[in-house]
Short mmCIF file of the C-alpha atoms (twelve columns), coordinates in Angstrom:
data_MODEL
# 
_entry.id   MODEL 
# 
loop_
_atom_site.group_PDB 
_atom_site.id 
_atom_site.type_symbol 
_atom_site.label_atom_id 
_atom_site.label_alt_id 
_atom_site.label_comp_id 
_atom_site.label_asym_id 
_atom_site.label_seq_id 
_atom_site.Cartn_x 
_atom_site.Cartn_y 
_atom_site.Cartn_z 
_atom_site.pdbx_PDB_model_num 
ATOM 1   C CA . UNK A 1   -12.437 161.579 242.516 1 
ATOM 2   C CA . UNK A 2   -11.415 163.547 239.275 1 
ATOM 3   C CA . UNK A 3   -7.814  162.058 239.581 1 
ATOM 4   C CA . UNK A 4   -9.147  158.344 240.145 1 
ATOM 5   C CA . UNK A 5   -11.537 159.076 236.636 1 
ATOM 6   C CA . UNK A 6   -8.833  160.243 234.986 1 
ATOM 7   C CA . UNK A 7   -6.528  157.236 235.174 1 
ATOM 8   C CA . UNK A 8   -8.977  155.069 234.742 1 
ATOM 9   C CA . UNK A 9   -9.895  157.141 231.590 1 
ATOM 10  C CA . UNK A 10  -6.443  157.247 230.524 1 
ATOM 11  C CA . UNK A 11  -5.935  152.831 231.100 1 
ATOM 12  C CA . UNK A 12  -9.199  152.614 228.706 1 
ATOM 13  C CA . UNK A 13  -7.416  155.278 226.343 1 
ATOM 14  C CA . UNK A 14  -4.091  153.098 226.209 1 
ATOM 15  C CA . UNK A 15  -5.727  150.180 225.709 1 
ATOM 16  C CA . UNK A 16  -8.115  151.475 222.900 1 
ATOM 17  C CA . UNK A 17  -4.642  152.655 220.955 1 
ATOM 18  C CA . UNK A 18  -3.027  149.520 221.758 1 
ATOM 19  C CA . UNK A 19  -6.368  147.915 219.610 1 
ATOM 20  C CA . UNK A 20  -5.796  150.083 217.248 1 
ATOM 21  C CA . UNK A 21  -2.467  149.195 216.709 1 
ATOM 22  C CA . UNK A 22  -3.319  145.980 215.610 1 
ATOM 23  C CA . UNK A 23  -6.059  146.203 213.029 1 
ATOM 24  C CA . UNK A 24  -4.193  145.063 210.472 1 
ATOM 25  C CA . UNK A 25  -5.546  145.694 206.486 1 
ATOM 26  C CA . UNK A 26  -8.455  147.518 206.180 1 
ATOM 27  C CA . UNK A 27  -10.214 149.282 203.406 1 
ATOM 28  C CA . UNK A 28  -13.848 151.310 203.269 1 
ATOM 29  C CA . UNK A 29  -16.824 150.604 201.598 1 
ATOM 30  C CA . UNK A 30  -19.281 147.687 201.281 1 
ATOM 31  C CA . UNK A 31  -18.806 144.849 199.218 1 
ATOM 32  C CA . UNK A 32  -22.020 143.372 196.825 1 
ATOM 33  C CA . UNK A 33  -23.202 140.901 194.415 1 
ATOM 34  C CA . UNK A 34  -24.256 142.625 191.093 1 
ATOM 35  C CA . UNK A 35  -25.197 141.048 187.585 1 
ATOM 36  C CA . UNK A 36  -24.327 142.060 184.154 1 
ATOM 37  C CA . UNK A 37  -28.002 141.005 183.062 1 
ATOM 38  C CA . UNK A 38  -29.566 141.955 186.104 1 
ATOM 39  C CA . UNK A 39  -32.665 140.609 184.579 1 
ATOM 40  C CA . UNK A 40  -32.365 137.719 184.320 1 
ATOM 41  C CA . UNK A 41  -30.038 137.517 187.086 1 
ATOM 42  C CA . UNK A 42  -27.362 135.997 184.886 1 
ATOM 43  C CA . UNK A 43  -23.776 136.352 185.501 1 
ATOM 44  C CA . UNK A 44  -23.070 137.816 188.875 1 
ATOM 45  C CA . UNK A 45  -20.159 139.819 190.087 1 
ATOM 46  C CA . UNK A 46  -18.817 141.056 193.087 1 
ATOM 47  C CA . UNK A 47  -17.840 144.639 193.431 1 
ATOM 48  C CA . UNK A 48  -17.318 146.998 196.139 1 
ATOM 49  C CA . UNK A 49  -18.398 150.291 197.143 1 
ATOM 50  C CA . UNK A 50  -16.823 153.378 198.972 1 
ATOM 51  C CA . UNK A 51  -16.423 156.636 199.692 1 
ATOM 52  C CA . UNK A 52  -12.779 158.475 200.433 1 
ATOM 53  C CA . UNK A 53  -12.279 162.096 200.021 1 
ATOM 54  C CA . UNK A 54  -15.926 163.066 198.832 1 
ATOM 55  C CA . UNK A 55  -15.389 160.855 195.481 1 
ATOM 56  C CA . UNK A 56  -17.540 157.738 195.169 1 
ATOM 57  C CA . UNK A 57  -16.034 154.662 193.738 1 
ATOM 58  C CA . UNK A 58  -16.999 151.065 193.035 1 
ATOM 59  C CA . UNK A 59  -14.563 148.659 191.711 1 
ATOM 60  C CA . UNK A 60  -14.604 144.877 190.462 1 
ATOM 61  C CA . UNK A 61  -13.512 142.201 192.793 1 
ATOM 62  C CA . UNK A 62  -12.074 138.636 191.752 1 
ATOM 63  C CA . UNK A 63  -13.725 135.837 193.158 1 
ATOM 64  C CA . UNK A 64  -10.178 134.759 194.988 1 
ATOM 65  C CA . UNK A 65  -10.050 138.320 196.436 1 
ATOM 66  C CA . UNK A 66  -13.761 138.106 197.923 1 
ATOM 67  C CA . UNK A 67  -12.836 136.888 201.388 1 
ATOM 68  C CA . UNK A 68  -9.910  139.399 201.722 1 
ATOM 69  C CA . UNK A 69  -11.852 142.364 200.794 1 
ATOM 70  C CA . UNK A 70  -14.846 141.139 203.607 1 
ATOM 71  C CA . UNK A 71  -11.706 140.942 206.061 1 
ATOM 72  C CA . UNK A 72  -10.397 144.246 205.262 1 
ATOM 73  C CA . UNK A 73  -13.983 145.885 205.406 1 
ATOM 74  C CA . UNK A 74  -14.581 144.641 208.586 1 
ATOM 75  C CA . UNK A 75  -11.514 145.633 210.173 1 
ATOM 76  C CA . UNK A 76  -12.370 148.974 208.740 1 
ATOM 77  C CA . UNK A 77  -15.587 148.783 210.942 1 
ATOM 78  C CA . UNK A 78  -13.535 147.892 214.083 1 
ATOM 79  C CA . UNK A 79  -10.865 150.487 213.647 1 
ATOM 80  C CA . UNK A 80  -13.898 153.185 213.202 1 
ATOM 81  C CA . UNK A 81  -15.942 152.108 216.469 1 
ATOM 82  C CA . UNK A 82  -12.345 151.923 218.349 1 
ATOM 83  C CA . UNK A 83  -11.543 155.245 216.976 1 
ATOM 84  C CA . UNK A 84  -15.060 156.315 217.947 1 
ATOM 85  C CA . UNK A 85  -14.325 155.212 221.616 1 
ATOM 86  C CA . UNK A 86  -11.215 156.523 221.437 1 
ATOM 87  C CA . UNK A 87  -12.608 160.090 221.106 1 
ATOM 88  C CA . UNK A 88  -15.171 159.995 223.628 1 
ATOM 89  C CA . UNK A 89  -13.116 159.252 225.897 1 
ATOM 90  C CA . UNK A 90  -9.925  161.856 224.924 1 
ATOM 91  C CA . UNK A 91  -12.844 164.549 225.054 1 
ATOM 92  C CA . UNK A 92  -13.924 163.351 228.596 1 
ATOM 93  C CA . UNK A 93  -9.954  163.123 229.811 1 
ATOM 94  C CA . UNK A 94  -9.414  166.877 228.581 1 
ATOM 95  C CA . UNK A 95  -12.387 168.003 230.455 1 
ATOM 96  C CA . UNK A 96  -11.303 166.417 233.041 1 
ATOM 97  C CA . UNK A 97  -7.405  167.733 233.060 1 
ATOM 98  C CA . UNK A 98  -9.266  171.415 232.058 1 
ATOM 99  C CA . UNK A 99  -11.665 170.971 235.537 1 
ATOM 100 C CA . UNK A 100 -15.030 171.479 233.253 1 
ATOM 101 C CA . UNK A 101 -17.742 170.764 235.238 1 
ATOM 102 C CA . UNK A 102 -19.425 168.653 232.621 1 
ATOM 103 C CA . UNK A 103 -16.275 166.297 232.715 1 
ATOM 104 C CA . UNK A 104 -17.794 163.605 235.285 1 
ATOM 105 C CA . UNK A 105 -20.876 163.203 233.090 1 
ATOM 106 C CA . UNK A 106 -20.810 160.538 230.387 1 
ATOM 107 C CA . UNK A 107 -20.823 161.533 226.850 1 
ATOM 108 C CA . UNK A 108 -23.322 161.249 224.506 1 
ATOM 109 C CA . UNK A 109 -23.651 157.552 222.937 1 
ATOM 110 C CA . UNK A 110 -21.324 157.613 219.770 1 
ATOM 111 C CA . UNK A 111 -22.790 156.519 216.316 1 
ATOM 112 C CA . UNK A 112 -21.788 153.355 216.610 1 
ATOM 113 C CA . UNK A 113 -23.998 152.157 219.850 1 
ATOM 114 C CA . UNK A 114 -26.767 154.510 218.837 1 
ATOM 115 C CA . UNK A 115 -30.024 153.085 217.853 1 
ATOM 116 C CA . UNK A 116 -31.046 153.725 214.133 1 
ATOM 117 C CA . UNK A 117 -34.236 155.008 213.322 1 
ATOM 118 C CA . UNK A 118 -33.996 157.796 216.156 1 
# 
């Protein structure tokens, strides 16, 4: 039974990579509409937001840029939850290939497919 999980482990492992191969562009952070009188609401923006190597940033974004920038965020997104997959289930193949006993239970939901709030 451990063999048959652990090819089926290691198709759902290929496959994942193969997904991640083909992400494409992809940046961080979150992308928002800010004013420069927020007051009054008058003259709005877009900028986005992120984190990379501990240092916060936010940075102006052309109007013409706007759609690339929610296209590269989102693939961002994807390539994390893939990634997240992808981990799970290299942790659960190692077990596996090591002969843990705890190798034939699932793994903990990841972050992505968690509920918030709990």
């Amino acid at each position: 039974m451990a063999i048959e999980k652990l090819e089926q482990l290691e198709k759902r492992i290929q496959a994942l990579q193969h997904r991640l191969a083909g992400v494409g562009p992809m940046r961080p952070g979150s992308l928002s509409v800010q004013y420069r009188r927020p007051a009054q609401q008058q003259t709005p923006f877009h900028q986005v937001s992120y984190t990379y190597k501990g240092q916060s940033r936010s940075e102006y974004v052309r109007p013409e840029h706007v759609a690339t920038v929610r296209r590269e965020i989102a693939a961002y997104k994807r390539f994390k939850a893939v990634l997240d997959q992808l981990i799970a289930l290299s942790i659960q193949a190692s077990r596996i290939r090591r002969g843990t006993p705890t190798a034939l239970r699932k793994p903990p939901p990841s972050k992505s497919t968690s509920s918030k709030g709990t």
